[in-house]
N, C-alpha and C positions, 0 to 999 in steps of 0.2 A: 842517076835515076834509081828511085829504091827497086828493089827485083824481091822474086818468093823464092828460093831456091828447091827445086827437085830431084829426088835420089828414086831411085831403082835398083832394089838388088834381089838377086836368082842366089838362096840356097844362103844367105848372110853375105853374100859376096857383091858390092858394090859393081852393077854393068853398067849407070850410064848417072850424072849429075847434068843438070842443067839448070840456067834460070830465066824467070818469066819476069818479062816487066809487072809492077804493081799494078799499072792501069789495066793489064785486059784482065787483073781479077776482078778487077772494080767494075768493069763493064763486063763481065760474066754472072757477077749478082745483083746488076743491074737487068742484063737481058734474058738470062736463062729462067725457062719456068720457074716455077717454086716449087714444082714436083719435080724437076730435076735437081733442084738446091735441096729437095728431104732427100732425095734419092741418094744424094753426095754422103749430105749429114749421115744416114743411116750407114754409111760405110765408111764413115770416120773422118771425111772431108768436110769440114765445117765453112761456105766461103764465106759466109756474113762476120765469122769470128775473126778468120782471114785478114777479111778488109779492116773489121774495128782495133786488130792487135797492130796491123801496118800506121794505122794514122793515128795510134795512141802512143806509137812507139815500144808496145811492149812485144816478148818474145812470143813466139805461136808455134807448135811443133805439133804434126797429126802423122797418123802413118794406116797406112790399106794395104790387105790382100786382092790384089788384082791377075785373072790366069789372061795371060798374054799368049798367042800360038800355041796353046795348052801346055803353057809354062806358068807353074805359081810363083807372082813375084810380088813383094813387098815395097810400097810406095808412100816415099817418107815425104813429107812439106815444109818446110823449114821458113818463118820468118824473122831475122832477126837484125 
């Protein structure tokens, strides 16, 4: 099952990777507003590119400042 892989790191320092099946991105730019799909885009989360890089097979790589418990951490997206 292809997956989008997700990184989190505090300060350069990798704290947490995980990965998402392809389909709930695909039913996340299916279901989600489109003002929450600009809201994403405008913070570096592109999901419509997402989903066309996953089913064209080519590589897709985004990354966000996101403050988590008022910690700035950087959030990488990886599909490859």
């Amino acid at each position: 099952m292809p997956r989008i892989t997700v990184e989190k790191y505090v300060a350069g320092t990798l704290e947490r990777r995980f990965a998402v099946p392809a389909f709930a991105i695909t039913a996340a730019a299916r279901w989600l507003p489109r003002s929450a799909i600009a809201g994403l885009r405008s913070r570096g989360l592109d999901i419509p590119a997402i989903v066309a890089a996953r089913r064209s097979g080519t590589p897709y790589a985004a990354s966000m400042e996101v403050t988590e418990s008022g910690v700035r951490k950087q959030v990488r997206v990886f599909v490859v």
